[in-house]
C-alpha positions in Angstrom: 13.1 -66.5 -90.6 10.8 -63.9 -89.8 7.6 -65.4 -91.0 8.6 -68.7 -89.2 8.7 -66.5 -85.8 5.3 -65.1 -86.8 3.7 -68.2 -87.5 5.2 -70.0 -84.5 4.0 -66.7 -82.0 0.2 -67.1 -84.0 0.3 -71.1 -82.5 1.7 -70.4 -79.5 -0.9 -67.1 -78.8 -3.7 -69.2 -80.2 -3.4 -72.4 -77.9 -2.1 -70.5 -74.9 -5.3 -71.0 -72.6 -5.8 -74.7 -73.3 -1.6 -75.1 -72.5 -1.6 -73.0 -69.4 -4.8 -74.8 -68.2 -3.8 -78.1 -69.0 -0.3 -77.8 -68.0 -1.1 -76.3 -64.6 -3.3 -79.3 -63.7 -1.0 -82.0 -64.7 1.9 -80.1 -62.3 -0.9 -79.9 -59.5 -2.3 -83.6 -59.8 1.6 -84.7 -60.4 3.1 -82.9 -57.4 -0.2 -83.8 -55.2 -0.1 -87.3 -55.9 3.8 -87.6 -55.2 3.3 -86.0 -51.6 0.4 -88.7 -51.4 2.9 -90.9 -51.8 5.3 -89.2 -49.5 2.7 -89.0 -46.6 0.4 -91.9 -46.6 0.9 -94.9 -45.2 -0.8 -97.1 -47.4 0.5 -96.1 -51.2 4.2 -94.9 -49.7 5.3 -98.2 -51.1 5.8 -96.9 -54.6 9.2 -97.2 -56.3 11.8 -94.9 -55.9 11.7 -94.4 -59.5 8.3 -93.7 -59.7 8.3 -91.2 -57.1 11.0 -89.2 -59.0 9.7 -89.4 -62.5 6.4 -87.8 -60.7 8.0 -85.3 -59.3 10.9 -84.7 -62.4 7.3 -84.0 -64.6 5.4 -82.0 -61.8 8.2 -79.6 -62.1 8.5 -79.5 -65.7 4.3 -78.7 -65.8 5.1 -76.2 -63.7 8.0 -74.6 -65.1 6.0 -74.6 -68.9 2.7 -72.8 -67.1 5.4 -70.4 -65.2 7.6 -69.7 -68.9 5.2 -70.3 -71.5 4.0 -66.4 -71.6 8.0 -65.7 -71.7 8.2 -67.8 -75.1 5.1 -66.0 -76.5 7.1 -62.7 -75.9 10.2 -63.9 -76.9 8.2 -64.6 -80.9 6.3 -61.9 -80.4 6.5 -59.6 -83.8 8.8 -56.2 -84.0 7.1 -52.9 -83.7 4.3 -54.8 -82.4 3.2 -54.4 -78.1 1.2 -57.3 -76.4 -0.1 -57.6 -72.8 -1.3 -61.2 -71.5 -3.6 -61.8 -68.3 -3.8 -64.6 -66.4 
């Protein structure tokens, strides 16, 4: 079990800029684009549906670029101290 967590912490540590980068533009497009559609005139026609699902995975983008350092920790090897910068 061990060796799984220390591969799985290796992955996550390794791709950790291109996730928080890419994950924090996908929450700001996502959650610009459905006040967009809030706000203006001309696209507030959009469904219901689609409004929610936009805003259900602006929050989701969000919440993995807020918790993804938290999973890193939480793998993170015994005896073994990291520090992560934004």
């Amino acid at each position: 079990m061990s060796i799984i967590r220390l591969l799985l912490f290796h992955i996550l540590i390794s791709v950790r800029g291109i996730i928080l980068g890419i994950s924090r533009l996908f929450a700001f497009m996502l959650l610009g684009t459905w006040l967009c559609t809030l706000y203006i005139k001309e696209i507030s026609e959009v469904p219901l549906a689609v409004k929610v699902i936009m805003f259900a995975f602006g929050i989701i983008f969000t919440f993995i670029y807020w918790f993804y350092d938290d999973l890193i920790f939480y793998f993170q090897p015994e005896n073994k101290d990291i520090t992560l910068y934004r």
